[in-house]
Structures are given as C-alpha cells and as structure tokens.
C-alpha positions in Angstrom: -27.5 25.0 -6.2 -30.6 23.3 -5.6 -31.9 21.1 -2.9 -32.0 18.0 -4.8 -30.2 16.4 -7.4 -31.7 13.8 -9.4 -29.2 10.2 -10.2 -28.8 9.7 -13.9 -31.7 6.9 -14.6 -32.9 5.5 -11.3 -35.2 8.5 -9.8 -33.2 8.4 -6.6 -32.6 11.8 -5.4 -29.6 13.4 -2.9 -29.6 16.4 -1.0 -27.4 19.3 -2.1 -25.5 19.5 1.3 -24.6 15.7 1.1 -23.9 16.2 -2.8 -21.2 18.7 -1.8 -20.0 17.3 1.0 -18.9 14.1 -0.9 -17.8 16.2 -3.4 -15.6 18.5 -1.0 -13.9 15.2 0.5 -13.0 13.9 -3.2 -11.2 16.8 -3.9 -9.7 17.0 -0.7 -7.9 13.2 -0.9 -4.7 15.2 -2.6 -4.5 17.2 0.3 -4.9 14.7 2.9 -3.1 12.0 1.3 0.4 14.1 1.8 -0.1 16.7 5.0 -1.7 14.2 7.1 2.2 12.6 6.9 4.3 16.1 7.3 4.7 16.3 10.5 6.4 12.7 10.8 8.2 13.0 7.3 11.4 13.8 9.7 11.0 11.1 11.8 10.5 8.5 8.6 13.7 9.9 7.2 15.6 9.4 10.2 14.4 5.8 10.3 14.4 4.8 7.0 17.7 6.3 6.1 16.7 8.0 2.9 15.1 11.2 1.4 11.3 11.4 2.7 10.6 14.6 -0.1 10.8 11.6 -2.3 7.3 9.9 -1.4 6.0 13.5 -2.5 7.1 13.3 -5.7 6.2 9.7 -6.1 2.8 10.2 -4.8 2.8 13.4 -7.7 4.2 11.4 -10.8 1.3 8.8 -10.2 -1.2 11.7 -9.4 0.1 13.7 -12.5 -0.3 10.0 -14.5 -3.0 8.6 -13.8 -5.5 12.1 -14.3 -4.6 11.9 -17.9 -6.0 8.2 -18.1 -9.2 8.6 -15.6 -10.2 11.9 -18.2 -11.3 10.4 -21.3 -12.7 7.1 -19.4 -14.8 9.6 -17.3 -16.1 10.8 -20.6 -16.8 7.8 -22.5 -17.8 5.6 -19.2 -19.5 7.9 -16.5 -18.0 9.5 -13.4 -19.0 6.7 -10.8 -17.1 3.9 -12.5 -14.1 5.4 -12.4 -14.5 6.4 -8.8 -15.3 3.1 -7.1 -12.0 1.9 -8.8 -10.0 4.5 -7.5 -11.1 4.8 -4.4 -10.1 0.7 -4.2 -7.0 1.7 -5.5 -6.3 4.4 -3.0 -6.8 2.0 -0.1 -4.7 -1.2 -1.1 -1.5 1.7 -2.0 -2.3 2.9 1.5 -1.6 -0.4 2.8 1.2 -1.1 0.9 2.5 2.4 2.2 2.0 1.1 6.0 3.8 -2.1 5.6 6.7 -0.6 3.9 10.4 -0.5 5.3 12.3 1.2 3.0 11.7 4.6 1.5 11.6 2.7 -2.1 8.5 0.4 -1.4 6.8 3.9 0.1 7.5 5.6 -3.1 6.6 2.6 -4.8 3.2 2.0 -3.1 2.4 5.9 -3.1 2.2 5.8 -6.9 -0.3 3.3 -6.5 -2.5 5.2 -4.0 -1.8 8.2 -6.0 -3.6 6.5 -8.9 -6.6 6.0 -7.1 -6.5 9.4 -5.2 -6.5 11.3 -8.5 -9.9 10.2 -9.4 -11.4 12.0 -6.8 -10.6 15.7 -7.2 -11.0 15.1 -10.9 -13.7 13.8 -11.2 -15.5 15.9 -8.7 -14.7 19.0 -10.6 -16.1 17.5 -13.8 -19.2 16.9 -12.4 -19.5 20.4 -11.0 -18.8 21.6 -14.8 -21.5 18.7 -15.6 -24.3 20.5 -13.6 -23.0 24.4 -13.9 -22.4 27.1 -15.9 -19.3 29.5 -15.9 -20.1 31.7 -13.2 -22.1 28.6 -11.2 -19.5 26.7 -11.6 -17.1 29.2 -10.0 -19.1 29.8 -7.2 -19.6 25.6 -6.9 -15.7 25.1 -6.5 -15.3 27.7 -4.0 -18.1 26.1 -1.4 -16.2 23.2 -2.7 -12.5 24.5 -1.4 -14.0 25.7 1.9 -15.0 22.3 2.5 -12.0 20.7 1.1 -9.7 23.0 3.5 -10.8 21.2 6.5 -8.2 18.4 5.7 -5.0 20.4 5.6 -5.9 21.9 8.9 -6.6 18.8 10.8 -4.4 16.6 8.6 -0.8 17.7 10.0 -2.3 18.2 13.6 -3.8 14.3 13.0 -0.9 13.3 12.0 1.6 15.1 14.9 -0.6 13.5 17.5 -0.5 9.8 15.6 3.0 10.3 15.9 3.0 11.4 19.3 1.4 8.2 20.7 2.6 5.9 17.5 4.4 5.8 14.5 4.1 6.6 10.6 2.8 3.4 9.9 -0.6 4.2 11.7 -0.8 7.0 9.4 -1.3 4.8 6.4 -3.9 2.4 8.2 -6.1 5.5 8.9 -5.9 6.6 5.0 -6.4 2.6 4.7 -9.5 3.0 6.5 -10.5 7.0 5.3 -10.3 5.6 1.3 -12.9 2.4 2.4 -15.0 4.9 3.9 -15.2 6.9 1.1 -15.8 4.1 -1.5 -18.8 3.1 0.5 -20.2 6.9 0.5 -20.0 6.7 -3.3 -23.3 5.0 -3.5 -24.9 8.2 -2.6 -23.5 10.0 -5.4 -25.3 10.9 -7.9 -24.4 10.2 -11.8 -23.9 13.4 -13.1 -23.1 12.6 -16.8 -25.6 10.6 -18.7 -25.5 8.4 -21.1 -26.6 10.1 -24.2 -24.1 12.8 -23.3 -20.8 10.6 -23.1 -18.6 10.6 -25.8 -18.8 8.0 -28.6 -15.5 7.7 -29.5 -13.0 5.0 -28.3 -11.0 5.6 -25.7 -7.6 5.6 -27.3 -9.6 8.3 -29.5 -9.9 10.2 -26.8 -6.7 11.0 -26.0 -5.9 12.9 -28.7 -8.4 15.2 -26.9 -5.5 16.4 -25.1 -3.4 17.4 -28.2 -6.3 19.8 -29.0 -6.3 21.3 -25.3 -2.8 21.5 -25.2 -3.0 23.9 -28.4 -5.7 25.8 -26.8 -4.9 29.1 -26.3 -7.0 30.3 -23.4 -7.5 27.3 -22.1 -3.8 26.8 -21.3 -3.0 30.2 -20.3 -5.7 29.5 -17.1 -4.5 26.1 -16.8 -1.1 27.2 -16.7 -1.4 29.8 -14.2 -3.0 27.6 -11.4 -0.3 24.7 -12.4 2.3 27.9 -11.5 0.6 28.7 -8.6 0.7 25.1 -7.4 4.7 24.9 -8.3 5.3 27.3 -5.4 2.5 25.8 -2.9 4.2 22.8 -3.3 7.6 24.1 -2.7 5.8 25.0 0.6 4.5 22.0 1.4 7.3 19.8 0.5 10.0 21.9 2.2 8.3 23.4 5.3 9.2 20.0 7.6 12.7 20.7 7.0 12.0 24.5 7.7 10.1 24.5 10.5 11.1 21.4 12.3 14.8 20.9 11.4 15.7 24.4 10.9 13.6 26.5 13.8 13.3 23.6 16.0 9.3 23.9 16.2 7.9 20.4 17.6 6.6 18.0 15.2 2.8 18.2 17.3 2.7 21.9 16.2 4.0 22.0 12.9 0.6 21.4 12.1 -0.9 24.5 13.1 1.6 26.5 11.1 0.1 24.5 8.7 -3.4 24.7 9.7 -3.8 28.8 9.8 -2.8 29.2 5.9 -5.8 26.9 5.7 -7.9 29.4 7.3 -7.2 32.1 4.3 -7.9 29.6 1.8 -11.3 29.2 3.6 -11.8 32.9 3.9 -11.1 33.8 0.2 -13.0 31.0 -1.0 -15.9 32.1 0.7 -16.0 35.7 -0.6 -14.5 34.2 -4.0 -18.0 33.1 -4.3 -19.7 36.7 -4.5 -16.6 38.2 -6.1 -17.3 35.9 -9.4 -20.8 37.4 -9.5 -19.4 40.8 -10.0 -16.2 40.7 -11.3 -14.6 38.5 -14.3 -12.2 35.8 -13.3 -9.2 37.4 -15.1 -9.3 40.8 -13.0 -9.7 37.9 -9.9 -7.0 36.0 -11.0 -4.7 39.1 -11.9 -5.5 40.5 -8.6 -5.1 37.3 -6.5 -1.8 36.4 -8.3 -0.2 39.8 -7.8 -0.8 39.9 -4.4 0.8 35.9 -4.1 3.6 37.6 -5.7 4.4 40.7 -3.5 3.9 38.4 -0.8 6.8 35.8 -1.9 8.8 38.9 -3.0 8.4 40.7 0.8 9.5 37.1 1.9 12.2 36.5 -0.2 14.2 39.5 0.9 13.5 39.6 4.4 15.2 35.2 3.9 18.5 36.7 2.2 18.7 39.1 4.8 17.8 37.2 7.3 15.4 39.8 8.7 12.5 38.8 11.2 13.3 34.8 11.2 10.2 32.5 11.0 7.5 35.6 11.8 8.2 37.0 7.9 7.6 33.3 6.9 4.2 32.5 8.8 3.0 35.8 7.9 4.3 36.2 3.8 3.0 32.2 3.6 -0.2 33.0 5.2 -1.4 35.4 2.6 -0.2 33.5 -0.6 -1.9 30.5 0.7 -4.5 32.7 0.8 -5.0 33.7 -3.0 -5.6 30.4 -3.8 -9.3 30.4 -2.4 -9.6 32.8 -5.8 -7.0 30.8 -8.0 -7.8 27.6 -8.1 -11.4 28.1 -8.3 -11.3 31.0 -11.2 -8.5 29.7 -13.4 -10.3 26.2 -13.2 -14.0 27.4 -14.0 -12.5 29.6 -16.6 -10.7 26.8 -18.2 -13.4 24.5 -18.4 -15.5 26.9 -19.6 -13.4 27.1 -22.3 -14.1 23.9 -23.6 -17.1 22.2 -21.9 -18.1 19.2 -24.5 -14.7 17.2 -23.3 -14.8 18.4 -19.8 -13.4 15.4 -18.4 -10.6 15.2 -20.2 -10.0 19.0 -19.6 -10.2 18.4 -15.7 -7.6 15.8 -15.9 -5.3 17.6 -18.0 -5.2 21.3 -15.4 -5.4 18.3 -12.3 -2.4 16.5 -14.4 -0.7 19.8 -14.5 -1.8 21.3 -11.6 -0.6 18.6 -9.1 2.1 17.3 -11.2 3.9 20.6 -10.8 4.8 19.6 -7.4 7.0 16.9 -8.8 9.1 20.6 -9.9 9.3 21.8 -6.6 10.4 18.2 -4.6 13.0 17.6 -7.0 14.1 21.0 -7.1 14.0 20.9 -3.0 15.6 17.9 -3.3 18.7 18.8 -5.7 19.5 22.6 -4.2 18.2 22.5 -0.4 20.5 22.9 2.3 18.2 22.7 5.2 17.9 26.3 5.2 14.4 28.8 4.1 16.3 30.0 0.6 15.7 27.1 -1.5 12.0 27.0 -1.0 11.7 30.7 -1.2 13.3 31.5 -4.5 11.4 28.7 -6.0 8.0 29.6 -4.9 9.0 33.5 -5.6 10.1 32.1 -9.7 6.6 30.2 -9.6 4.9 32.7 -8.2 6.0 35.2 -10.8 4.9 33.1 -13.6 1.4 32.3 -12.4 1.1 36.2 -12.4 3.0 36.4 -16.4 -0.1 33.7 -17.6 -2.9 36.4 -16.5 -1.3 39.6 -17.4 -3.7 40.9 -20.5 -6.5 40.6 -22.0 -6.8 36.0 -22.3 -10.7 35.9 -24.1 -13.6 38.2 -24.8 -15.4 36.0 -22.0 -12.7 36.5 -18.6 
C-alpha cells in the first residue's frame, strides 16, 4: 500500500504503518475480548456457580447482532461514525462485565460490549475493500491478521498472570481501559468512504441488501466456508479451558501458551498468504488450506477415540488447523467482497455476522454434549471442519 493515505475532505494525511496498525487492533477486539478471559473462565465458574462457556455465546449473539445493524449504517453514514460509537459501547459493557456477580449480568453486559466490539473488525475490513482491489485486498488482510495475531498470544498469557496476582474482575477494567484507548486513536483514522460514494438509500432500505447477499451464489459459498471454519475454531476456543486445565491439569498461567503457539501459524501463513494470492487464485488457496484443516481434525479425532498420544496429538493436530486460517479468513473474505463491492459494508457485516456468530454453534453445542473430556470438541470441529472444505470443492466463479 502506499505511504500515505489521504482523510476524506480535510487534507490531513496518515502514514500506512499507523493506518494498519489501527486497523490490525480493530480487527483484533473479537479476539481479545474472549482469550484475554480463558484462562480464568474456570476460576469464574467455580465462583459464580454457573456455566462460564455461556459469556462466549452471549458475547457472540450480540457480536453476530449487532454486525448486521453497523453494515448498512457504515454505508449510508461513513466508517468513523459508527466506530466512535462502538468503541464507547465496548467500554461501558466492559465495566458492566467487571462489576458483575452473577454469570447472568456477565452474559448480559457482554452483549453489550459485544455490540460495540463488532464495529471494529467490520468495519476495518470494509475500509480495506474501500481502498483495494481483489488481490490488494487479499494481500491487505493478511498484513492485517499478522498484526491482529498478537492479541491471542498475549491475551491468555495477560490474562493467566492478572489472575495470578488478582481476579477476573481486573480483566474487564483493563478491556475498560484497552476500548478508551482505542476510541481516542480513532482520530487518526482516516475516512475511507466518502461522501459521494455512500449509499442514498435509507437505512431500513438497506437492509434488504442482505436478502440479495443471502441469495448470492458465490458470495455465500466463501462466506460460508470461513463461517465453517470459524464453527470449529470456536469449538477450540470455547472448550480448550475445560480440556487443558480441568481435564490434563495444565496451570491456568500456561494455558496461555498452548494458546499462544497456534497463534504463531496463523502469523506464519498469513505472511506467505500474502505472496501466495499473487500467484495463485483464492479457491485453489482455500481448497488447499481447508483440506489440510481437515486431515488435521481427522488425524486428531481418531487418535481422541482411541485415546492415543493424550494432549501431544492435540497441541500438534490444533497447531496446524489454526494454521490454515492465516489463508482462510483472508481469501474467503477478499473473495467474497469482491463479489459484490458497491454494498461492501453491508457484505462485511453479513460474513463477520456469520463468521463470529457461528461460535454461538459451537458453545451451545459444548455446552449441551460436553463431559469434560476432548471428544465433544473434537467431533464438532472435525463436522465443521468438513464443511468449510464441502463450500470450496469445485469450480465457485470464473474469477477464484
């Protein structure tokens, strides 16, 4: 990308690396907002009495919500607006979150953050589609997951030393604090949509932008194969507490690093994702990433029923489908909103709608069928898994 990249009216200028680095910390408030808690979801059980997967899947119901009400706004109104809101939004949930008692008012105030937290990682992809082509674009997202992948690696190890030397509660001040923070670096951010390029039509109009999407062809079968992809990450990150901490005893202050190295092959992919775009389409990527995901899960899956190689298989099998998403996330997602780049915004919210919300799947599912033991939240990331790899198998345009 270049240097410099000029604001929407006011001749103000901001440097590429500060562009992307606000960008790369939008995106990454889904991530932060849950891992950063992992390691003491245990402990906040234990106290609270209740089911801690729940504040997951509160936090993803609001997420999931909220996307589909930030898109057309972002289209008709700008991408800063909607921004500054949420980022306010995100801060006063986090409060709530820290001052709660029960695991109700968490669930309850993690809806709310979740509505502001969605704005970011929305919005930052529609302004990368604002400023990029196809290719560009692919390339853009995958600097952008490199940086992002910083915050699941020093989220659960944050969070297993807060918890260390404190309690849960502390967690939620410092997202308190990390959501003011970012509001404030907002006024560096460029506008990236201008207004003789927003759309015209009203806002409850807009909405029926989503109809159209849903009934797009292509666009759904990328859409659909990162939201399946995301299914069985969150089955991961929803279950492993229970797996690692309850089940093989690891210490809540290293859970993170478990953690932390999958981040590493996210980091890796996504760097060579961005010279793999340039010479190969993003459906032979995406084919290639998703079948490897799969034989992964699969390898895992039978050595769990068997019971063959305890928690090594699991590191190891986890480590390289945590991997492929350095090349799904950013492939299916430029693909898609190449697809259909006059409503871009509403596009970005529907795959983040889909793509997040399909972790509400994987808690409830981990929270109906587990039994504190590895199975549960292998076969469901092995079904997921499975169809992320069905959505790309043939030919999806002349384009991928």
């Amino acid at each position: 990308m270049s240097s410099t990249i000029p604001t929407e009216n006011d001749g103000k200028v901001v440097t590429g690396a500060l562009f992307m680095s606000i960008l790369g910390a939008l995106m990454a408030f889904t991530s932060l907002s849950t891992d950063i808690y992992l390691p003491a979801m245990p402990a906040m059980a234990q106290e609270l009495n209740g089911d801690a997967e729940l504040t997951i899947t509160g936090f993803l119901v609001g997420f999931t919500f909220a996307q589909l009400l930030w898109g057309p706004i972002s289209d008709s109104r700008g991408r800063k607006m909607p921004l500054y809101i949420g980022m306010l939004i995100f801060a006063v949930g986090a409060a709530g979150c820290a001052m709660s008692h029960t695991i109700p008012q968490i669930v309850f105030w993690r809806v709310v953050q979740a509505f502001g937290a969605c704005s970011g990682p929305m919005l930052a992809r529609a302004m990368v589609r604002d400023l990029f082509s196809r290719t560009k674009a692919a390339q853009t997202l995958s600097t952008l997951m490199i940086i992002m992948a910083i915050a699941p690696i020093i989220g659960p190890l944050m969070g297993g030393q807060i918890i260390r030397v404190s309690t849960w509660h502390t967690i939620f001040w410092l997202l308190t604090a990390i959501g003011s923070f970012m509001f404030v670096s907002l006024f560096w951010l460029p506008e990236t949509l201008p207004a003789e390029k927003r759309s015209s039509t009203s806002i409850g109009t807009a909405f029926t932008n989503y109809f159209s999407l849903l009934k797009h062809k292509v666009f759904m079968r990328f859409t659909l194969c990162v939201t399946f992809y995301y299914v069985a990450a969150y089955a991961f990150i929803a279950g492993s507490p229970r797996v690692y901490i309850s089940y093989f005893g690891v210490d809540p202050q290293h859970y993170g690093w478990l953690f932390a190295v999958n981040i590493v092959g996210v980091m890796t992919l996504s760097f060579f994702n961005r010279y793999l775009v340039i010479r190969f389409s993003l459906r032979k990527l995406l084919q290639i990433a998703t079948a490897i995901a799969f034989m992964a899960i699969a390898t895992m899956a039978v050595c769990v029923r068997q019971e063959l190689y305890g928690m090594t298989i699991i590191v190891s099998m986890i480590f390289l489908f945590f991997s492929m998403n350095g090349i799904v996330a950013a492939s299916a997602t430029a693909a898609a909103l190449d697809e259909v780049p006059h409503i871009a915004g509403s596009a970005s919210a529907l795959i983040g709608a889909l793509q997040y919300g399909s972790g509400i799947v994987s808690s409830l599912l981990l929270a109906v069928f587990s039994k504190g033991t590895p199975w549960t939240m292998t076969w469901i990331m092995l079904l997921f898994t499975t169809a992320a790899l069905l959505t790309v198998v043939g030919k999806t345009s002349k384009y991928a």
